[in-house]
C-alpha positions in Angstrom: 109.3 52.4 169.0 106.4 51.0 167.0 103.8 53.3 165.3 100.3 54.0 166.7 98.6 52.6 163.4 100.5 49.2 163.8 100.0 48.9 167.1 96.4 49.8 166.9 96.0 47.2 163.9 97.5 44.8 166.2 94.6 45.5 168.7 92.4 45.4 166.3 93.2 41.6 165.1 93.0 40.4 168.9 89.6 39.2 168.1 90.3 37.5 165.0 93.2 36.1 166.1 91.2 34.2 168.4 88.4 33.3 165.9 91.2 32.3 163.3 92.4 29.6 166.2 89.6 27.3 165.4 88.8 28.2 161.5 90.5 29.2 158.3 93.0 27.2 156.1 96.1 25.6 157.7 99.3 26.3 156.2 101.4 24.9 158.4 100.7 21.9 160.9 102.7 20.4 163.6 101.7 17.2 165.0 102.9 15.6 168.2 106.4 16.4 167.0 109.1 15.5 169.2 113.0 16.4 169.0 116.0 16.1 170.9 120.1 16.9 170.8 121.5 14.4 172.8 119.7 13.5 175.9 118.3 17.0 176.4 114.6 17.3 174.8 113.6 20.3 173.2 110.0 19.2 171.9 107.9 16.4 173.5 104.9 16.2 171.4 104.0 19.5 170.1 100.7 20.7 168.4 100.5 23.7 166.6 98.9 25.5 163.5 100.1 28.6 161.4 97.4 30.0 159.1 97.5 31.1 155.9 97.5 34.7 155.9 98.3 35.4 159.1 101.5 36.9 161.5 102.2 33.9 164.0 104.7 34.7 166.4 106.4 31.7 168.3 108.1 33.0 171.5 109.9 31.8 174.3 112.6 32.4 176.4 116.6 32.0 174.8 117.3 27.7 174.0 113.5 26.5 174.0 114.0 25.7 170.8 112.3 28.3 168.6 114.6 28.5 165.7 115.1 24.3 165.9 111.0 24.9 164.9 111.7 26.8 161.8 114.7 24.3 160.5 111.4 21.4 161.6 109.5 23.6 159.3 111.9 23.8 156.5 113.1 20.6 156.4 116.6 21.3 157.5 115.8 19.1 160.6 113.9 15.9 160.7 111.8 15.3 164.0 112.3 12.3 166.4 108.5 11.8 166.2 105.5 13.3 164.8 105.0 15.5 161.6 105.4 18.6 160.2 103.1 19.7 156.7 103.6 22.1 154.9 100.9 23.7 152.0 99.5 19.7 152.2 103.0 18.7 152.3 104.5 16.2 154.8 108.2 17.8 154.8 110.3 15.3 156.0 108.3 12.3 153.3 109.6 14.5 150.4 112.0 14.1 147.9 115.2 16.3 147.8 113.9 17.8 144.6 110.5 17.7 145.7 111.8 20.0 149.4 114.0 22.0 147.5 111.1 23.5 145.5 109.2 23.5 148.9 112.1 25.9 150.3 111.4 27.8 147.3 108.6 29.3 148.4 109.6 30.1 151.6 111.7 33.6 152.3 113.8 33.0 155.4 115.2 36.2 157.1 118.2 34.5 159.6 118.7 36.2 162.7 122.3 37.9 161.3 121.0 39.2 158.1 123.2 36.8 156.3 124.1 38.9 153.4 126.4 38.0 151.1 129.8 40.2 152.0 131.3 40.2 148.3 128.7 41.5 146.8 126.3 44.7 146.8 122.9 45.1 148.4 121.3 44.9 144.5 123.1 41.4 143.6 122.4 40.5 147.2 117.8 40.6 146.5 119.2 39.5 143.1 121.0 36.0 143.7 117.9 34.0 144.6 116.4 35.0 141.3 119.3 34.7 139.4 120.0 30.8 141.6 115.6 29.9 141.1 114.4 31.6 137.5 115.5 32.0 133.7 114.0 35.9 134.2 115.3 38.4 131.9 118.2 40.8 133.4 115.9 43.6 132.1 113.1 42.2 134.5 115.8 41.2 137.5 116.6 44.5 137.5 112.8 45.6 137.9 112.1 43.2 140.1 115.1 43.9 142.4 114.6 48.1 142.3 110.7 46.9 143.4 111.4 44.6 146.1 114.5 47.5 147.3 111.9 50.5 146.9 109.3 48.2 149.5 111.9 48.4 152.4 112.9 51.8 151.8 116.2 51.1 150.1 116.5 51.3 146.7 118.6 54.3 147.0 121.2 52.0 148.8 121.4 49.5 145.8 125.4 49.8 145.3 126.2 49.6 148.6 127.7 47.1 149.7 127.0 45.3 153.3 129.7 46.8 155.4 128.5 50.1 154.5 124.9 49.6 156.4 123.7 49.9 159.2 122.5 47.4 161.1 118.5 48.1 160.8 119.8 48.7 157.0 121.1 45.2 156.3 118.2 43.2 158.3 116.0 45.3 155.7 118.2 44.4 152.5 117.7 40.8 154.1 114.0 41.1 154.5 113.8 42.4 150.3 115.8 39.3 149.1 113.9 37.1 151.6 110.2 38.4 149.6 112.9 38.4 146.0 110.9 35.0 144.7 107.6 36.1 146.1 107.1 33.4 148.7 104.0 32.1 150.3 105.1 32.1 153.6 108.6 34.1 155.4 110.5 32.9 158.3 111.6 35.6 160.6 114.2 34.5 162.9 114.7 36.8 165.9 114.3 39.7 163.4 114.6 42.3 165.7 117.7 41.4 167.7 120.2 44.2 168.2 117.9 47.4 166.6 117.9 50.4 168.0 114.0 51.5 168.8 113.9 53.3 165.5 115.2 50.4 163.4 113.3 48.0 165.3 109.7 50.1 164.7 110.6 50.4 161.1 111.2 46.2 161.0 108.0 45.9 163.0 105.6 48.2 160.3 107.3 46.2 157.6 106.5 42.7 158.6 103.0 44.0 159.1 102.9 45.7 155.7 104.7 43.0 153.5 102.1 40.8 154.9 99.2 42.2 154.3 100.0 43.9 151.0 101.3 40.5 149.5 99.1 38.3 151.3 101.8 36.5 153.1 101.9 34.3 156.2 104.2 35.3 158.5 106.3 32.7 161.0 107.9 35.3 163.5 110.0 33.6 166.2 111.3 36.6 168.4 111.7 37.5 172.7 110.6 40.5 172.1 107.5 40.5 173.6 105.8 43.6 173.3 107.0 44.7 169.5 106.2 40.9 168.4 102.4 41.1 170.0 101.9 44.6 168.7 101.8 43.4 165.2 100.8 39.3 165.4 97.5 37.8 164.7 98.2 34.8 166.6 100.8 34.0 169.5 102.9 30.3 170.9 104.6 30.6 174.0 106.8 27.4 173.9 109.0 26.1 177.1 110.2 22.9 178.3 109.5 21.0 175.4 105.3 22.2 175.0 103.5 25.0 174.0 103.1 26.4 177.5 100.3 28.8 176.1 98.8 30.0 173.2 96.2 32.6 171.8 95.3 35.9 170.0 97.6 38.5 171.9 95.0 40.0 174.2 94.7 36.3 175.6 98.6 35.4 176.0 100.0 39.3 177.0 96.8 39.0 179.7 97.1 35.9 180.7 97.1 35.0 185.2 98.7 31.6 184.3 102.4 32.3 186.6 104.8 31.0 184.2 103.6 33.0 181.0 103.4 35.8 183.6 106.7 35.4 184.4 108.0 35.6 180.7 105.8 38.4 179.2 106.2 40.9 181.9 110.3 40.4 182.3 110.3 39.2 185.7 113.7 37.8 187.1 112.3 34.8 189.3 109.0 32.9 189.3 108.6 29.4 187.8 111.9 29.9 185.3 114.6 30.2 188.5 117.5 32.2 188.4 119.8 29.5 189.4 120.5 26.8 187.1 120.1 23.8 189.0 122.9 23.0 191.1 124.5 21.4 194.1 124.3 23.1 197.6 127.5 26.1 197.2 128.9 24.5 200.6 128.6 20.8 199.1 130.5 22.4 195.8 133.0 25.2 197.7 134.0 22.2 199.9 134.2 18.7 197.9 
């Protein structure tokens, strides 16, 4: 369940979405990168640009590849071919010192919540600026009841992670993921297992956290229709390519059958049911 006001902002940026395609400053560009595991290919030359400011959502169906892009992104992968910048950066060309203060500046918020078990949600948002900065435990403290109070938690402080819920903890991930004030925050698959509430709370916050710190925002989800309610700019990705692209109005209307298939939830159409087999009589009988 995602509010009116987000969804209607979402609406709102359809248009310059679409402008934003072919202007503004790149943040993030991909260029003819290329990627496999084994002999199976998960990129084959893909183009793509993520704009500072902005909410770009990369989606695709499950194993095309869209969290591989945000280890590309980060560095944690290298690419077979092509290149990935970063902020003017050519990842994969730097330094280890040189990417780990990259990676500094980027919030990642993993697709489990990843919180640390041992210790409570308050030293959870605390670690990175305990791990990245000489700050003050006067102004760690601050910091960490500001960054709580802008997901709604700072009551929850001494909990500790088995005592959340599951909304809860993805939101305690999202504060330490903002903890070092990044330019730019990874979601991956943010909104996987929510219940509707949860899952509309998670949606307004990326929305907010972006515009009221002037973030960009990488969103790789499935979730179509909470994703394109609150993205400026959308990648459908498939069979190693960006099989479309656009502000949301373009991709969610688009005729083209196989984004189609994927946005409106339909079981057969260019992505088959059936893996590709043998005949059943050739493989009942061999």
């Amino acid at each position: 369940m995602v509010s009116q006001q987000v969804r209607g902002a979402g609406a709102q940026r359809t248009g310059v979405a679409q402008a934003g395609s072919t202007g503004g400053e790149v943040l993030v560009r991909v260029r003819g990168v290329s990627f496999r595991r084994g002999d199976r290919i998960i990129f084959d030359g893909v183009d793509l640009d993520i704009r500072r400011g902005t909410i770009t959502a990369i989606m695709g169906p499950s194993g095309t590849g869209k969290t591989t892009l945000l280890k590309l992104i980060s560095g944690q992968l290298h690419p077979d071919a092509g290149t990935v910048e970063v902020d003017g950066h050519n990842v994969h060309a730097l330094g280890r010192a040189e990417l780990y203060r990259l990676r500094t500046r980027m919030g990642m918020l993993f697709q489990t919540g990843a919180l640390l078990t041992d210790l409570d949600v308050f030293e959870n948002v605390a670690y990175p600026l305990r791990e990245h900065t000489r700050l003050t435990e006067s102004m760690i403290r601050k910091l960490v009841l500001l960054k709580l109070e802008s997901v709604g938690l700072r009551g929850a402080a001494r909990l500790i992670p088995g005592e959340l819920s599951g909304g809860m903890a993805r939101r305690v991930a999202l504060a330490r993921a903002v903890a070092l004030d990044p330019m730019m925050i990874l979601y991956d698959e943010p909104f996987t297992g929510q219940d509707p509430i949860s899952m509309g709370v998670l949606v307004s916050l990326i929305r907010q956290l972006n515009d009221a710190s002037q973030l960009t925002s990488v969103v790789v989800s499935h979730d179509v229709r909470e994703t394109a309610s609150i993205a400026d700019f959308i990648y459908i990705i498939a069979d190693g390519r960006v099989m479309a692209e656009g502000a949301p109005g373009q991709v969610m209307g688009s005729a083209a059958p196989w984004v189609n298939q994927f946005v409106q939830g339909l079981p057969d159409g260019p992505v088959h049911f059936h893996y590709p087999a043998p005949g059943l009589e050739q493989d009942l009988f061999a």
